[in-house]
N, C-alpha and C positions, 0 to 999 in steps of 0.2 A: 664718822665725822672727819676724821683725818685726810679723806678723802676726798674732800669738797674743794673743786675747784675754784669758788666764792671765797676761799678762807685764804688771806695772804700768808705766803712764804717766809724762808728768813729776811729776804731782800724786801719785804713790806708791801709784795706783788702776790697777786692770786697768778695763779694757772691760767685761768679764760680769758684774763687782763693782755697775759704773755703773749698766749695764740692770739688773740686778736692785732695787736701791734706788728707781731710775725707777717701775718697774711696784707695788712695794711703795705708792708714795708716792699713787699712781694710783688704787689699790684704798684706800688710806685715805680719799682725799678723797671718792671714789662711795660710799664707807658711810655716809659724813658727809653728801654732799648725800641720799641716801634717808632716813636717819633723820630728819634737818634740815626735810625740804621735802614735803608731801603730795601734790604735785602731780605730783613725779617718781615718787612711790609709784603714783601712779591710773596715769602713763604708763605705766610699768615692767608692769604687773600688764593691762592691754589689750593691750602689745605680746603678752605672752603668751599672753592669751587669743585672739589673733589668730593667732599663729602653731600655737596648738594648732588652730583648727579650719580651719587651712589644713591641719595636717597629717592630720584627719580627712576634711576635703576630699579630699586627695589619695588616702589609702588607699580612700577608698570611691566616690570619681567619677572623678578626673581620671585616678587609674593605669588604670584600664579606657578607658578611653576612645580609639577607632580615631583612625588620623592622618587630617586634611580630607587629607592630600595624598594619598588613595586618590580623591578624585573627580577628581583629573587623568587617571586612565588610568578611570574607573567604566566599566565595561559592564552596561551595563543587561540584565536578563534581556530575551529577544527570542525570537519564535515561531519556528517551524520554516514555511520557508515551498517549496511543492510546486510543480513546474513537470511540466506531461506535455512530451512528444517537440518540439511545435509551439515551445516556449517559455513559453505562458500559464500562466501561477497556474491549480494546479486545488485548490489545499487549502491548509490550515494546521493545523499542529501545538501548539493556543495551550489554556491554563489562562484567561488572560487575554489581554485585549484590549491590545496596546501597538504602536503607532507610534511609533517616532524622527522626528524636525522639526530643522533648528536654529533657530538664534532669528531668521535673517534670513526663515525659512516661515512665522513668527504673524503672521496681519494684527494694524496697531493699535491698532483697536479691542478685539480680543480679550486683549491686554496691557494696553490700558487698562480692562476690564473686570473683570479677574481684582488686577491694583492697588488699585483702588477698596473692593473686598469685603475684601481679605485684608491690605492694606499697602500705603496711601496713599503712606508716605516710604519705600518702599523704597530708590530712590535714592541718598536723604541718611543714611541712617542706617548704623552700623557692624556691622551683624548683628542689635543686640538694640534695639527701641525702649520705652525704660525707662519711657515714658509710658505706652505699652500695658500693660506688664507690671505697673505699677503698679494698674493698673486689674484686672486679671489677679487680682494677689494679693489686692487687697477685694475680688471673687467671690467666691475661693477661702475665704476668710475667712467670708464670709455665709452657703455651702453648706454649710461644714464638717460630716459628721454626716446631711447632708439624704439623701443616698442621690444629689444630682443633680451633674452633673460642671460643672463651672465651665470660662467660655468662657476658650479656649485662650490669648491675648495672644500667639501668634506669632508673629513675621513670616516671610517668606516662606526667609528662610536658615534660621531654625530649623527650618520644615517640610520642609528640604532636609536637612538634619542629621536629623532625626527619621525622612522616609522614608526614606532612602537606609543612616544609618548604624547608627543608635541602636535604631529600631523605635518602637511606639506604646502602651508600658506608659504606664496614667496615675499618677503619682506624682512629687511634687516632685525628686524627684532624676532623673526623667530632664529636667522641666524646665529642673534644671541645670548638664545634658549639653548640653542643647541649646543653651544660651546660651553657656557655653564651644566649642563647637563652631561654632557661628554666626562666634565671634571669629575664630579659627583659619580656616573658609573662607573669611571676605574677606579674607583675607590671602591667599590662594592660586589665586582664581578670581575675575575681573571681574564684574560685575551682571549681563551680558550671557548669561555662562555658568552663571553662580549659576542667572537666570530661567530658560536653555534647560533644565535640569537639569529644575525644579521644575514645566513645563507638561511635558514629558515624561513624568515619572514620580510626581504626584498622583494618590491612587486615586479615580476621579468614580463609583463606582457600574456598573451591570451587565456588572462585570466589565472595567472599563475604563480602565487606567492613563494617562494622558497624555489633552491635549484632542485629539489629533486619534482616536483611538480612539473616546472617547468622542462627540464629533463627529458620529463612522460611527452608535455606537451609538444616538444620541437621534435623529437627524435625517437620518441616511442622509447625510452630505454631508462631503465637506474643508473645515478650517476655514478657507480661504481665500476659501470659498462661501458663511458663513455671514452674519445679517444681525444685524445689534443686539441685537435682542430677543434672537437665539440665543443669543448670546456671551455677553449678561449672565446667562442662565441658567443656561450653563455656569460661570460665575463664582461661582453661589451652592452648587454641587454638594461644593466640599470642607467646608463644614461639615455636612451632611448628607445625602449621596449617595445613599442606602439610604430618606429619608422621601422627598427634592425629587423624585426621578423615580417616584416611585410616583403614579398616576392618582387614590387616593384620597386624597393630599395637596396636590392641585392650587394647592386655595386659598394653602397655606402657602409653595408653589413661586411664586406670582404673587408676594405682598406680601414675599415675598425679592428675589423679580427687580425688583420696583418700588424697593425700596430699593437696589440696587446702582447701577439707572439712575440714583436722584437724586444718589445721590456720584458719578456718571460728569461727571454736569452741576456739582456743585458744584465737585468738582477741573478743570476747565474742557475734559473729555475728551467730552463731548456736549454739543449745545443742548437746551434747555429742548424744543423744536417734536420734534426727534428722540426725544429721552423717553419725550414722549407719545404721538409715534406706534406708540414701542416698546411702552408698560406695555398701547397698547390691541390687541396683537396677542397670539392665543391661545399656549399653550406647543406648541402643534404636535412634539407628539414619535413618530417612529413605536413601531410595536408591536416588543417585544421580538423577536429574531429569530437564529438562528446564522448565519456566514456563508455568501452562496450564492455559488458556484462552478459553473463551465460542468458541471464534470463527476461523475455519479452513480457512483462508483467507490469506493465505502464498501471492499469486500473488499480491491482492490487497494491503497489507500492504506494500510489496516492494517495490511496485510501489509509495507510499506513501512515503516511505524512500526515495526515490531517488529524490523523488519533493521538501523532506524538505534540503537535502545535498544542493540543487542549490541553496533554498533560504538562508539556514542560517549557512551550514560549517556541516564538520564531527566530527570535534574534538574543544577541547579545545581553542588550540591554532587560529583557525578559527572567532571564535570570544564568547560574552558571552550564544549565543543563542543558540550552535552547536546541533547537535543532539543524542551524545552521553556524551553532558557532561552538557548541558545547563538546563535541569531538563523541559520541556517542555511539554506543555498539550496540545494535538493536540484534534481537535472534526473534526470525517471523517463523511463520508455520509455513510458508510458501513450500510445495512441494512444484520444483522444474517442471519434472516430467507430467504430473496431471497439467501442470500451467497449460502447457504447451499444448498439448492432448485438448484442450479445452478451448484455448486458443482456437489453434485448424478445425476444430468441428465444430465450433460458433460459426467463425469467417466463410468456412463450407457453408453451411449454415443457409445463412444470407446470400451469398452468392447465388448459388442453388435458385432460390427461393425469385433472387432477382433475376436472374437468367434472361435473355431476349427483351428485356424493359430498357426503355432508350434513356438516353442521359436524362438525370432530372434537373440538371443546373450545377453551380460549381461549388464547391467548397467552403470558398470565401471570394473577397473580389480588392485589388488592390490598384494602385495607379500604375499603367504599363508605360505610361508616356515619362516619368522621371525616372528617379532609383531604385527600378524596382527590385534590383537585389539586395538591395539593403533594406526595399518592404519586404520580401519574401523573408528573408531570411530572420525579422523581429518577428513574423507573424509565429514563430514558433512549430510550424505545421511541416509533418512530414509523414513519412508512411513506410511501412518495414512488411510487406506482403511481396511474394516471386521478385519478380524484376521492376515493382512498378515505384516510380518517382513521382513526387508531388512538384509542377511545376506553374508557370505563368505564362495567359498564352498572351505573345507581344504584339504578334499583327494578325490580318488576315487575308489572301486573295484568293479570292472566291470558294472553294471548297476548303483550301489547304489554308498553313499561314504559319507558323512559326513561337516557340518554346523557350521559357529560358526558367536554368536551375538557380538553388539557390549557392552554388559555386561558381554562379558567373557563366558557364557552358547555354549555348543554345542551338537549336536544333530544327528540322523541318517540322512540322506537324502536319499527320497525314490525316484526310475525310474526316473533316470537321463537323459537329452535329451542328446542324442549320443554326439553332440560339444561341450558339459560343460564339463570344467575344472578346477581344483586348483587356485586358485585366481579369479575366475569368484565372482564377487558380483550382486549375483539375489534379487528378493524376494522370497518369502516359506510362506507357513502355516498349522500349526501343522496337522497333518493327521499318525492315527494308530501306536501312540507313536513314532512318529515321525515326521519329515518335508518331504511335498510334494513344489514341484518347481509352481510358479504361473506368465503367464505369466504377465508383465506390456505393455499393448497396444502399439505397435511402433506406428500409426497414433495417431496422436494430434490435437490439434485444441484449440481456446478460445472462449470465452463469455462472453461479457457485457451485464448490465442491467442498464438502465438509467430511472432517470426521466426528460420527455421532457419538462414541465412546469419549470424547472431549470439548468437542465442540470448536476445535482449532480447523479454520479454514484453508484449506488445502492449493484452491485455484479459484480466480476471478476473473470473469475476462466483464466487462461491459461494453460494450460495444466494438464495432469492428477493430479500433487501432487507434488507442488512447494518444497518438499522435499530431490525431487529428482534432484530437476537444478529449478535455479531462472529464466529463460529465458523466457519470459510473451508473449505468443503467438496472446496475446486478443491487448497487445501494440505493440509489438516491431514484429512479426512475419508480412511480408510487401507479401503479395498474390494479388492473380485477383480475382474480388468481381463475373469475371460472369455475371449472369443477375439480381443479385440485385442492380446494377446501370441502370439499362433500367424505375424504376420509372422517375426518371430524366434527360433523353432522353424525356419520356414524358409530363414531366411539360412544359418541353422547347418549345414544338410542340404546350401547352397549353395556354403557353404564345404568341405564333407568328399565332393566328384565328384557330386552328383547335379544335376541340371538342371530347369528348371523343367519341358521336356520330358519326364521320367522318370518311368515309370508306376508306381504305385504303388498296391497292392488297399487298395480301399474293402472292407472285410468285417470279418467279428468277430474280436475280437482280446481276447484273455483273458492277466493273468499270475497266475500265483502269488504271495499275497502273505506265507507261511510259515503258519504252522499257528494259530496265533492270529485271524489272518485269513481265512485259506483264497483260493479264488481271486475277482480282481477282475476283470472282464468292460464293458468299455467299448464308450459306444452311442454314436451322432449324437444331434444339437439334435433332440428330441421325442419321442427312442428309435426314431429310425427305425434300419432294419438296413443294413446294406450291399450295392454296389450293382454290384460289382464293380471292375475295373483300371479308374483316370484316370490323368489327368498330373496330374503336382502343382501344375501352375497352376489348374486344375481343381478342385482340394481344396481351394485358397487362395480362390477365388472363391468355391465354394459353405460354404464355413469346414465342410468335413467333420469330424470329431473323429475318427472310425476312420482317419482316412489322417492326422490330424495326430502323433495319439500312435506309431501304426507307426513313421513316420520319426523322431519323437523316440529311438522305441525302436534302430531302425536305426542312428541314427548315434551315438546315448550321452548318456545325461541329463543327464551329466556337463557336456559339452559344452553341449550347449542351457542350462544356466541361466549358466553360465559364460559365453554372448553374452549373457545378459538382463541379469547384472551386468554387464558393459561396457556396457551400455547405460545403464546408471542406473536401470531401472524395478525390482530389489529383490535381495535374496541370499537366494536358496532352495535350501531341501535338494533333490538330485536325483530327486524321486519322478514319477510318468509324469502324474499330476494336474495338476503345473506347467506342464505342457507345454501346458496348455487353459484357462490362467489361474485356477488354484487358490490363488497363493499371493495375497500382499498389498500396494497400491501407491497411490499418487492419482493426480487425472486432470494435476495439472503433469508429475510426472515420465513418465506417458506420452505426453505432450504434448511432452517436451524427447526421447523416443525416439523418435520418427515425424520429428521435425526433425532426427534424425541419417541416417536414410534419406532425407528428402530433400535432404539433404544431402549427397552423394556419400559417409555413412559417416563425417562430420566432424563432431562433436558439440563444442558451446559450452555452457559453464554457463551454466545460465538465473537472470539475472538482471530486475529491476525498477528498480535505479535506474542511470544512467549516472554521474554524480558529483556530490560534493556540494562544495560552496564556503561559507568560514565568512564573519562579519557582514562581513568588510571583504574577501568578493573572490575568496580566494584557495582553491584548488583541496584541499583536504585527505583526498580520497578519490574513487578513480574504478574502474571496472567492466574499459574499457584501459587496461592499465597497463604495454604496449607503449612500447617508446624508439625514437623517430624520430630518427634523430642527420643532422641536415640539413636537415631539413621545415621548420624556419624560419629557411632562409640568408636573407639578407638580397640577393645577388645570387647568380646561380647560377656557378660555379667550373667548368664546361665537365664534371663527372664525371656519370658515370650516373643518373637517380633515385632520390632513396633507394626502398628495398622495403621495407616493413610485414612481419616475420613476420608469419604463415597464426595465428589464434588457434585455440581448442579441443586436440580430439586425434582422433584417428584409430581408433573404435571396430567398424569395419565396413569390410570392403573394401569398395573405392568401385564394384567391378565388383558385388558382391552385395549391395549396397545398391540400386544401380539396377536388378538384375532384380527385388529386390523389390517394389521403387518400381513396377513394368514389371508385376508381377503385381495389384499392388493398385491398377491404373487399370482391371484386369477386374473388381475386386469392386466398384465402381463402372458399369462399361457393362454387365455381364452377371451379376454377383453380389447379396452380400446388400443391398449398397448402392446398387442401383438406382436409386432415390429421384432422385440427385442425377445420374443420366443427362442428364436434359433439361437442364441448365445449359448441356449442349456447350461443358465449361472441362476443362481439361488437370489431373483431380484424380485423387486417389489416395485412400484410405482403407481401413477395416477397420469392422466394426462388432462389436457383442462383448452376450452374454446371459448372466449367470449360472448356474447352479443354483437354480430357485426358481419362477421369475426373481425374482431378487431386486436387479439390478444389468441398468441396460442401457446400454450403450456405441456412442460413433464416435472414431474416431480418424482422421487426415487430415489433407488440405488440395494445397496447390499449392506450387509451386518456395518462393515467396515468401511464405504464408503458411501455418501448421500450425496446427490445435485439436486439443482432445480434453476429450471432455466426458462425464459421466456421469448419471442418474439414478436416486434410490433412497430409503428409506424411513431416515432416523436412526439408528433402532433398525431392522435388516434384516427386512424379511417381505416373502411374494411382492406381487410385482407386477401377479399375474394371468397366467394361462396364455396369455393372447395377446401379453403382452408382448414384445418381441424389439428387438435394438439397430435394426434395420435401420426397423423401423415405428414406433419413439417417438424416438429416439437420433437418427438420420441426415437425420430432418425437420429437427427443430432444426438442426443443420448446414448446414442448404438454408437454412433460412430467413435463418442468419446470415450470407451469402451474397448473398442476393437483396436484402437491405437496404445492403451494400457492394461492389454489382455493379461499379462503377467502380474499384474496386480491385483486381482482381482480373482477370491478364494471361494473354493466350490464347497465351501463349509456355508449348511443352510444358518438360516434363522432359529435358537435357541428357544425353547421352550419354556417359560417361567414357569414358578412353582405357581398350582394352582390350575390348570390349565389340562382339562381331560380332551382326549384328541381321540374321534369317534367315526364311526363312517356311517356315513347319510346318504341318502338320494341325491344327485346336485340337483334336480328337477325340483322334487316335492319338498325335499328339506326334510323327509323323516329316516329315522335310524334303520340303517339293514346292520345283517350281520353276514349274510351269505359274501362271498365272494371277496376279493380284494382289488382297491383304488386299482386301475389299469394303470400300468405305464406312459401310455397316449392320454398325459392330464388335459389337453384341450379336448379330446369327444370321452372321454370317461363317465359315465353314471354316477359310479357310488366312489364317493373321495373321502377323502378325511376331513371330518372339523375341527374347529377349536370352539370349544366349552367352558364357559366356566362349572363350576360344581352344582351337580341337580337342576342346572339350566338345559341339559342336552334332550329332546325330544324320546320319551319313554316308552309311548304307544307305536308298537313296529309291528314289519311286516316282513317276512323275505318269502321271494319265489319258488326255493325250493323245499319250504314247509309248508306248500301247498295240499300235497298228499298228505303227510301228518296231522294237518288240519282237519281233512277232507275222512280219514279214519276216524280221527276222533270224534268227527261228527256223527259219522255211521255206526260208530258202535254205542253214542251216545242215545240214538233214534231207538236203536235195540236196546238197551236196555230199559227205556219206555215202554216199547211194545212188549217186553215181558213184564215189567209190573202193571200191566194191562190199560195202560195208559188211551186213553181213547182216538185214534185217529192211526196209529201206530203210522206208517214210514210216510201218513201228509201232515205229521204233526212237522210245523216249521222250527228249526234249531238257527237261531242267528248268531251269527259271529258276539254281536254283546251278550248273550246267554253264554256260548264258549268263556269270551273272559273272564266275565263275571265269574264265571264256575271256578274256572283253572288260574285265576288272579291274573289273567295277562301272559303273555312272553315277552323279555326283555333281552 
């Protein structure tokens, strides 16, 4: 209570009484000094007006405005960068050009060169130097109205504020973003980091963020390679990046670089004699260029890009991983060498195939009467085969007429095909001082290379030269595989008792197909007829279609497409068509089916990249994603090794995968895939024709490496009636082959358990014993099979237990005739009385 301010004092006053008389007395005297004094009127009435347009200030700049303490953790948008199998870079995924450095990687000259043009006192000054900016604001002043933009008065923290936070509107107010902003990051970031910031991520022109990009860009070279001259021209590029490096501004690009050199020497950062040596050396810039990489692997890479978009975003804003901004280190399975391999005997290929076929029309078609190198050159289109250019043809007089690149250059154009026209974009290549026309193959096709022990994709090519269209024939182009799906008609048959052994009629085979239809009658490749009873290795070899569908039919449609879905190659309705490759598939997913047969039946999802790692390292997606709980003890603890589960699944018994495997090393030494006989390499394959032929197939390879490739017209039409997988399809194959002969090991195909390996007839299909498999396995008789257990054919026969036979009978006749048997040597003894007697010979 003593403490109540209500409660009067000794003077007869409360406290609250006091205060308030105080404050009254306060406010009387401040009315009196304003009335009284004009000077405190002018102060009173500024402070106001200062605080009103701080509070405009604030609502309209500084409340917007990002915190500098975002450039402590900043990541800089950064390219996607591509590694094949070996490790090497074979691509990037960039919009732009950017390199990261820190600031201990600028030589000094190059920091002294980029000071000198852009901010002398960097150093000394606090973010803003108010002497510039004075000078800044009389431009601004003078231009006002002019339509021209007034030089910037920058310094090097504002252009760090400006690119990084604010952006590059021109207008006073972000001006005076930028100098609040300036304030704010030297308060939170050293010179040192301020600088590394700002040579990192300056835009210099063709597409080139930071000096060492740019660097690359102008000069082909790291800027720890560069010499004076270069540096200080690179110093002149942020105020005008887009005129300095243009060839037709040369002049204005010297008397810039002359100028930076003499503040390099006046600020005491060169001599006078260095200067000079500088200002008299040319601007030596190379020619515009994209970056070159070991490896021609357009399809494959794209297809890679399009895998990382689903997982992790295109941009930025997608999140911090994306792939054009996230900085990320992809490792693919790309193997160079098959690429390449794969590449040439695709393009052979088609080449080949088009041979003496006259142009079929052009590329694309753009306007030759205005800019056309500025259409050519968006159209994106180019081509990287021998010597040939992708150009635009600009005139024509009469046969001949005239070329132009997408560098500007143009040229004669020699014997023009009659329907070429003005805006036609062909290819060409140089011929008798001049350009001749070269056709680009209209049939296409793709090709994958897999390894079947993983299922990591080796080589891709889809079409001739992903240059010319991204369109990946090897993925996305959805065809009839034909009779490279008839292996798997046969595992199915192999699965449900029948053997490869088992005869089964070659002849006409008709079903009904209800009334609407009426009946449907199935022929052989060329309408040939039927030929009678083979074994069904026999049918697989010669890819018979009356003995493929039979057994289709035999064992249930059901069933056969129901293995083609576990296979991955597609989900079709059971009709007998499927059976011969009617329905729908590409050449990867028959490509990741053939690697499941040679596989013991173990199928891997087929992928392209192994894992990816983001800008600082760390692993954030991978292909194995298998747990080794012990693989990196530190010392070993005396227990077992650790064991890796087995990856994939189990789509195929591993016993009927290998007699397949076992069958399709005959359609190679004695079937339709002959071709690849003389390699004398432990291969397997199938080859496969359409209807039309409108589609020609191989499928194959060895333990260690699997393809499968196709060719065909875009829009489907025949091929020509000679076409056939075995005679356009399976060369390629060879050839892809013969170019990666060192790869490829004379270690056959493995044996799974289970699996008894017997010699037969190849004719009849039944078991001998005489003799052994001939060396000449295309004309050999008696070969080896593959069995499963008590499946192998028991009733045999060899030729040279003729006479043992032929004894036993005779002496079996006598001993009839001596127990007085009636008839004695016309009693008839038949070979089933032998058996019967003697239980058989096996």
């Amino acid at each position: 209570m003593a403490n109540d301010p209500d409660l009067p004092g000794s003077d007869g006053t409360s406290v609250r009484w006091r205060i308030q008389r105080d404050a009254a007395g306060l406010l009387i005297r401040a009315r009196d000094l304003w009335r009284g004094n004009i000077w405190v009127r002018r102060a009173g009435y500024a402070l106001a007006v200062l605080v009103l347009l701080y509070a405009i200030l604030w609502v309209t700049v500084i409340r917007t405005l990002p915190s500098a303490d975002k450039l402590l953790t900043y990541q800089p948008p950064l390219p996607t960068m591509v590694r094949g199998n070996d490790g090497e870079i074979v691509s990037s995924y960039a919009r732009e050009r950017r390199v990261q450095l820190r600031y201990v990687d600028f030589p000094e000259p190059l920091i002294h060169a980029f000071l000198s043009a852009e901010d002398k006192s960097f150093f000394s000054h606090g973010g803003v130097d108010f002497t510039g900016l004075i000078g800044a604001m009389v431009d601004y002043t003078m231009k006002f109205g002019s339509g021209e933009r007034a030089r910037g008065g920058s310094t090097i923290t504002q252009q760090v504020a400006k690119n990084i936070l604010i952006g590059n509107e021109y207008s006073v107010t972000r001006k005076l973003k930028e100098m609040i902003l300036a304030r704010r990051i030297e308060s939170v970031l050293t010179k040192q980091q301020i600088l590394e910031l700002y040579l990192n991520e300056i835009p210099l022109g063709r597409q080139s963020f930071g000096v060492q990009a740019a660097s690359r860009a102008y000069f082909d070279k790291d800027v720890g390679d560069l010499k004076l001259h270069e540096v200080a021209f690179l110093a002149i590029l942020p105020k005008a990046p887009e005129t300095y490096g243009r060839a037709k501004f040369a002049e204005k690009a010297l008397e810039r670089r002359a100028y930076v050199l003499d503040q390099m020497v006046k600020n005491g950062w060169a001599t006078p004699a260095e200067a000079a040596e500088a200002k008299a050396q040319p601007l030596g810039l190379v020619q515009r260029r994209a970056e070159n990489y070991t490896a021609d692997a357009g399809y494959f890479l794209e297809e890679v890009r399009r895998q990382l978009i689903d997982k992790f975003g295109e941009n930025a804003e997608d999140g911090p991983n994306s792939v054009y901004a996230g900085g990320l280190w992809v490792r693919t399975s790309l193997d160079t060498e098959l690429q390449t391999a794969a590449q040439n005997a695709l393009r052979a290929g088609l080449v080949r195939f088009s041979g003496g076929r006259a142009w079929s029309g052009p590329i694309a078609r753009i306007d030759a009467s205005g800019n056309w190198q500025s259409e050519l050159i968006t159209s994106n289109l180019s081509i990287r085969y021998q010597d040939w250019r992708i150009g635009v043809v600009l005139d024509r007089r009469g046969n001949d007429g005239r070329i132009g690149f997408a560098d500007g250059s143009t040229g004669p154009l020699w014997a023009m095909p009659q329907a070429m026209k003005a805006g036609d974009v062909i290819a060409a290549a140089p011929s008798g001082g001049g350009w001749s026309v070269r056709v680009v193959p209209e049939v296409s096709g793709g090709m994958v290379v897999e390894d079947p022990q993983s299922g990591r994709v080796l080589a891709m090519q889809g079409g001739f030269d992903a240059r010319l269209g991204s369109f990946n024939r090897a993925t996305q182009a959805v065809r009839q595989p034909g009779s490279t799906i008839k292996p798997f008609v046969y595992a199915t048959a192999l699965d449900n008792g029948m053997t490869p052994a088992s005869m089964v009629l070659d002849g006409t085979f008709c079903v009904y197909q209800g009334a609407a239809l009426g009946q449907k009658c199935f022929r052989n490749f060329g309408n040939e007829g039927g030929s009678g009873s083979h074994t069904m290795r026999w049918g697989l070899e010669q890819s018979r279609n009356l003995m493929t569908v039979r057994i289709a039919n035999d064992v249930g449609m059901d069933k056969v497409v129901r293995t083609i879905k576990s296979v991955g190659v597609g989900d079709y309705q059971p009709y007998l068509s499927m059976a011969l490759g009617a329905g729908d598939t590409t050449a990867a997913k028959i490509a990741n089916a053939y690697a499941a047969l040679a596989n013991h039946g173990r199928q891997h999802e087929q992928t392209l990249v192994d894992y990816v790692q983001n800008r600082d390292g760390k692993v954030i997606w991978k292909a194995d994603n298998r747990d080794c709980s012990g693989c990196n003890m530190a010392q070993w603890d005396g227990s077992p090794m650790p064991r890796m589960k087995p990856t994939g699944r189990q789509v195929l018994d591993p016993r009927t995968a290998y007699q397949v495997v076992h069958m399709l090393e005959g359609v190679v030494v004695r079937g339709t895939a002959l071709t690849l006989a003389d390699l004398h390499l432990p291969l397997f394959g199938k080859t496969g024709t359409t209807s039309g032929p409108t589609n020609v197939w191989f499928a194959g390879g060895s333990p260690d490496i699997v393809g499968a490739l196709y060719l065909g017209y875009d829009q489907p039409r025949s091929l020509g009636g000679y076409a056939q997988g075995g005679r356009i399809a399976a060369p390629i194959f060879k050839d892809f082959i013969l170019q990666t002969r060192k790869r490829w090991s004379d270690t056959p195909f493995t044996v799974p358990e289970g699996i008894r390996m017997v010699k037969i007839d190849r004719v009849s299909g039944r078991q001998v014993f005489g003799g052994t498999p001939d060396d000449d396995v295309r004309r050999a008789s008696v070969i080896w099979e593959a069995f499963k257990p008590n499946s192998e054919p028991t009733r045999t026969f060899r030729p040279e237990d003729q006479t043992l036979k032929d004894a036993v009978l005779e002496a079996i006749r006598k001993a009839r005739a001596a127990k007085g048997d009636a008839g004695g040597d016309d009693v008839p003894v038949e070979e089933g009385d032998f058996v019967e007697d003697k239980g058989g010979i096996y």
